[in-house]
C-alpha positions in Angstrom: 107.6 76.1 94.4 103.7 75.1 95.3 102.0 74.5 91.7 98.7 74.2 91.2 96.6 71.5 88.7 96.7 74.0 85.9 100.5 75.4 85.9 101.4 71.5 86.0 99.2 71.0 82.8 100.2 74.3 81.2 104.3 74.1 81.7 104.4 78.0 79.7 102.7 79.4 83.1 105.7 79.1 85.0 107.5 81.8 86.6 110.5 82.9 85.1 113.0 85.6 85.8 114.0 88.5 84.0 117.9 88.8 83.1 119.4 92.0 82.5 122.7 92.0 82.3 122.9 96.0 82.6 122.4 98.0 85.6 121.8 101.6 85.5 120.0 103.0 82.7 122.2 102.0 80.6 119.9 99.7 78.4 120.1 96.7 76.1 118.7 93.6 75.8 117.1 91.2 78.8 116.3 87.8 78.7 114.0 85.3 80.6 115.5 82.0 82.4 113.4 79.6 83.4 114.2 77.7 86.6 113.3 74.3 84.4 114.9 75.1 81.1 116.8 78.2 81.3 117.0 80.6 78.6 113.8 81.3 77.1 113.5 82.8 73.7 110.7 85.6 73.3 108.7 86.7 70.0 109.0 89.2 67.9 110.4 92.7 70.0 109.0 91.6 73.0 112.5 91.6 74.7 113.0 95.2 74.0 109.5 96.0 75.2 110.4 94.0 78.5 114.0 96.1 78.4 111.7 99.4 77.9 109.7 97.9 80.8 112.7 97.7 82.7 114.5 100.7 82.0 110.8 103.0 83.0 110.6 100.9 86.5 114.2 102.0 87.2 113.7 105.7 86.1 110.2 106.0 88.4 111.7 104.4 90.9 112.9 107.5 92.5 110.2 109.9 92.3 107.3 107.7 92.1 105.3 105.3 94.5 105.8 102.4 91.9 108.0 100.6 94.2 105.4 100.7 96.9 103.8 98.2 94.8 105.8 95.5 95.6 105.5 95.4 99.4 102.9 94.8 102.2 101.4 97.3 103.6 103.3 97.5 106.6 106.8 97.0 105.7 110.6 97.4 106.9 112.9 99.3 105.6 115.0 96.5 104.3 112.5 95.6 102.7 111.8 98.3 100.8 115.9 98.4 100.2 115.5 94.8 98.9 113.0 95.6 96.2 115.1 98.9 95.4 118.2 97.0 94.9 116.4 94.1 93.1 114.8 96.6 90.8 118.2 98.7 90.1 120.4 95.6 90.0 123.0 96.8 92.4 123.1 97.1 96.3 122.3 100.3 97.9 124.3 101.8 100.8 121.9 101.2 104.3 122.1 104.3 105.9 122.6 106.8 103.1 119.0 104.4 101.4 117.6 104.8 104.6 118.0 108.5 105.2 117.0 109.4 101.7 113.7 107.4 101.9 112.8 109.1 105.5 113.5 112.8 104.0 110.8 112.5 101.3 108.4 112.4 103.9 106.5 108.7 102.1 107.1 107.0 105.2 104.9 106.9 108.4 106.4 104.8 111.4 103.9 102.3 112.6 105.1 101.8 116.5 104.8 98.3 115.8 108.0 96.0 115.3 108.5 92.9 113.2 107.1 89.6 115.2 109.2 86.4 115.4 112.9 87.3 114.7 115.8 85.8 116.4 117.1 89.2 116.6 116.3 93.1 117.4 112.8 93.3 115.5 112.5 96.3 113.0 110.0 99.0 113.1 107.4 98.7 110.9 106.4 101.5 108.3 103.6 102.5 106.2 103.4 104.4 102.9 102.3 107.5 102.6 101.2 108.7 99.8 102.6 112.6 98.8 
């Protein structure tokens, strides 16, 4: 991980990741590991408002463009499964993911194809908005 002068002299800047160890809506509470120190303690309720947090992202997810967010603007389609499963917690059936995403009509193929893969390039797509 590339740090800059001021996360190496302010050690509470670094990333951590979120750790919720429910999937679903199900709810409960999350946790933070650092990649130096692990677990992190947070203040106060702000572990339930990250679990709130959480728990909205997953429940927009579907109807929403909020996981448009997280991509480029021209994007694959396993790419946009990766940030669906990375935001749901689970792994999403390909072509029934695939499908689904093409019938709400959010995605416009590009004609252009991924550059510099060792394999079959994928097409690239844009979002679209409703």
């Amino acid at each position: 991980m590339a740090t800059g002068p001021f996360v190496r002299r302010k050690p509470a800047l670094l990333p951590a990741a979120i750790q919720v160890p429910w999937s679903g809506e199900a709810g409960g509470p999350v946790g933070l590991l650092s990649p130096e120190t692990g677990a992190l303690t947070l203040a106060f309720d702000h572990a339930d408002i990250l679990a709130m947090a959480v728990l909205r992202l997953r429940g927009k997810l579907d109807y929403s463009d909020v996981g448009f967010a997280f991509l480029p603007e021209l994007f694959t389609l396993r790419q946009l499964q990766d940030v669906h499963e990375a935001i749901l917690g689970t792994s999403l059936n390909k072509p029934a993911f695939r499908r689904g995403q093409l019938d709400k009509g959010w995605l416009t193929a590009t004609g252009a194809h991924e550059a510099g893969t060792a394999y079959r390039p994928a097409e690239l797509y844009r979002f679209q908005r409703p």
